[in-house]
N, C-alpha and C positions, 0 to 999 in steps of 0.2 A: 388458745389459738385454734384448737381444732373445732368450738363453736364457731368461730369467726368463718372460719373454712366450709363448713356445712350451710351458712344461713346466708351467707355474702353470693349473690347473682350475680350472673355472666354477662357482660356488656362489651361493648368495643369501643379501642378509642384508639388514636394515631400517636398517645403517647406508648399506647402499650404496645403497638404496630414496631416503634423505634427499638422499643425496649428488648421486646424478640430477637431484632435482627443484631442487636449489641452483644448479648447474651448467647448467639449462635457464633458471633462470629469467631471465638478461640476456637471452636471447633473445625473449622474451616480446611488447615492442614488437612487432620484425618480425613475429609470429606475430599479434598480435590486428591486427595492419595488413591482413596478408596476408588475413587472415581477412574483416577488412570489405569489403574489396574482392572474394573472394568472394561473401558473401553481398548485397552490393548489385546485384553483374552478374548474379546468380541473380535476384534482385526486377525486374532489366531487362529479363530473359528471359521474365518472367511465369510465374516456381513462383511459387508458395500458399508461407506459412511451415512449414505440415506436412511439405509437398514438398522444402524447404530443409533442413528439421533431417532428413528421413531420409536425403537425400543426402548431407549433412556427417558423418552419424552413420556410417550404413553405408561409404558408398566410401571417405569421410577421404583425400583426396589431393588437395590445392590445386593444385599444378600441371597436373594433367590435367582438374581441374573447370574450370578456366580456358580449357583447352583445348577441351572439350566445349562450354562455356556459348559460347565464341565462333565455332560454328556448328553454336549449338540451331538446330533446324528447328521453323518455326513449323507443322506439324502431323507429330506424333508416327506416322508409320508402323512397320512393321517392320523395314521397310530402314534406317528411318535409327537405332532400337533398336540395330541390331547394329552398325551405324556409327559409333556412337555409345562403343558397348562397345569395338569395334577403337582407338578413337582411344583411349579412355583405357588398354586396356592398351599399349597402344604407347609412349604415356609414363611410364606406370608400369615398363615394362619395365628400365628404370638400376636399378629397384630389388632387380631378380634378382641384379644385380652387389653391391649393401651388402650384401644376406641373406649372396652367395656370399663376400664376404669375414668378415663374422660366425662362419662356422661353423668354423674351428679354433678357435674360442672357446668357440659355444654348442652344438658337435657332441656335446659329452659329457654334456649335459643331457638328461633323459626332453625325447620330444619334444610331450608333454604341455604342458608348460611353457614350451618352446621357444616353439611357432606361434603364442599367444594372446598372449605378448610381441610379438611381429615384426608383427601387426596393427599396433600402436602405432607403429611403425617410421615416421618420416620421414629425412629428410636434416639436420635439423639435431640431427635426437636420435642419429643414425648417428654424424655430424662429433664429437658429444661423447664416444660410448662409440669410437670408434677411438683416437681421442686420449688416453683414460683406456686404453684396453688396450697401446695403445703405449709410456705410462710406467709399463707392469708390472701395472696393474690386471687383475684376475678377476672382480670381483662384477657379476655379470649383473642384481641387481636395481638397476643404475644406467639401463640399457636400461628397464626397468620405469615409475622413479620419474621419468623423464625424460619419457617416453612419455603417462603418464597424467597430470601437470602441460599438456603442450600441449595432450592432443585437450580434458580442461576448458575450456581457453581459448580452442582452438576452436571448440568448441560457442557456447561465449558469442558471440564474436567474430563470429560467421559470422550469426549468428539477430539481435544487434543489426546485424551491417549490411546484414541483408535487411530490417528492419523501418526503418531510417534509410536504406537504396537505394532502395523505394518512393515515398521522395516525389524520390529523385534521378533522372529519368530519362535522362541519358547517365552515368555513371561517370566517363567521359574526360574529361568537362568539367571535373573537381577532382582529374585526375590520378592521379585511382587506379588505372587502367591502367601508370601507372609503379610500383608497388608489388613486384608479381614483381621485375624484374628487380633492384631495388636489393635484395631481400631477399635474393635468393640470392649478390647480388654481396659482400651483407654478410658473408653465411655463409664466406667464400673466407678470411677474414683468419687464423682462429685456424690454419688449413692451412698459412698460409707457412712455406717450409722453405728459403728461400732463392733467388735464382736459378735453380740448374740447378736445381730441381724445376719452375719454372715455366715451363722448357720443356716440360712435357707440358700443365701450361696453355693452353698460348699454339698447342699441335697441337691440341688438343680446341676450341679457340678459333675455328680457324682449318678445321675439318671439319665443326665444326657451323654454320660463317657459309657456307659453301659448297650443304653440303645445303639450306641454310634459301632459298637464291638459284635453288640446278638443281635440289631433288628436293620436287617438291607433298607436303605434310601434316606431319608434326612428327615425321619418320625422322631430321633432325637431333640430335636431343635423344640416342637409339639412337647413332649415327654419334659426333660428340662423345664420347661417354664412354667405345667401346671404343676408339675415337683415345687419348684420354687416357692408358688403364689400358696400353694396347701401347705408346706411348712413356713413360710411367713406368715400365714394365718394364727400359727399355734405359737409365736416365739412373740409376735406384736404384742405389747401392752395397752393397745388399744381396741 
């Protein structure tokens, strides 16, 4: 299989467009969960719902809006603009790693085609097209069909639970503060590969709980995952 996987080229097609959005779609709950609790910590921050849909629209990246919404600054400077911008690419940055592992896949594509895909790009639409290119798959309009299924649902998701967070003034009160971490921990299952692979779990587990303890702001998240990827390096049989 893993010949088939290195030599087999990337093309598109409307069955694998289906195939995406089929395969995304169990994920759905977590996603419109995730979503709400987005957009109600965004309604507790005091955006406007215009302000809402063009931040979910534009940046589309739950994990780091969470991150930003939970030390919005109650008057918008420069300083904290850019501060703002650092903390979200900083968590966004794991994402340089799924692009970097993507491209023996989607490197033979015009890159045309390539980058307005990869907007679409989350972590659990990653989790599906690894796993389909892992059991030999090529069709790149699975990344696609996967892609444009969430952020719809996003969009919804995030704008009803800024219009239903307005009248919720703490979040944490109904627990949706706990939303992240079960959604991601959810995300972890269809990845089992047995034991020794979860020993680079259990290093990435165990570097991101450390940074999160000695190092101030969310370098953790960074930390963890090149942890992860350098001890999966040395446990792979491959």
């Amino acid at each position: 299989m893993n010949a088939r996987v290195k030599t087999s080229p990337a093309f598109w097609s409307f069955d694998g467009f289906a195939l995406g959005a089929r395969l995304g779609a169990p994920l759905l709950p977590g996603m419109i969960a995730f979503g709400l609790a987005v957009g109600s910590t965004g309604a507790a921050n005091g955006l406007t719902l215009a302000e809402s849909i063009l931040m979910n629209g534009l940046v589309y990246a739950g994990l780091s809006q969470m991150a930003a919404l939970g030390v919005w600054p109650s008057e918008m400077t420069s300083g904290a603009i850019v501060g703002l911008a650092l903390l979200v690419f900083t968590v966004n940055s794991r994402l340089l790693l799924a692009g970097a592992g993507l491209q023996p896949w989607l490197g033979t594509l015009p890159a045309s085609q390539v980058y307005p895909t990869l907007y679409l790009l989350t972590d659990p639409g990653w989790i599906i097209a690894m796993r389909y290119r892992a059991e030999g798959g090529a069709d790149a309009a699975i990344i696609l069909g996967g892609g444009l299924l969430f952020y719809a649902f996003w969009m919804v998701a995030t704008t009803v639970g800024h219009l239903a967070g307005s009248l919720v003034p703490d979040p944490q009160a109904i627990a949706l503060d706990l939303v992240v971490p079960v959604f991601f921990a959810a995300m972890l299952v269809p990845l089992w590969r047995g034991p020794k692979r979860a020993l680079a779990w259990a290093v990435a587990g165990v570097v991101a709980l450390a940074f999160y303890f000695f190092v101030e702001g969310w370098w953790y998240v960074i930390a963890g995952s090149v942890a992860g990827i350098v001890a999966g390096g040395f446990v792979d049989d491959d």
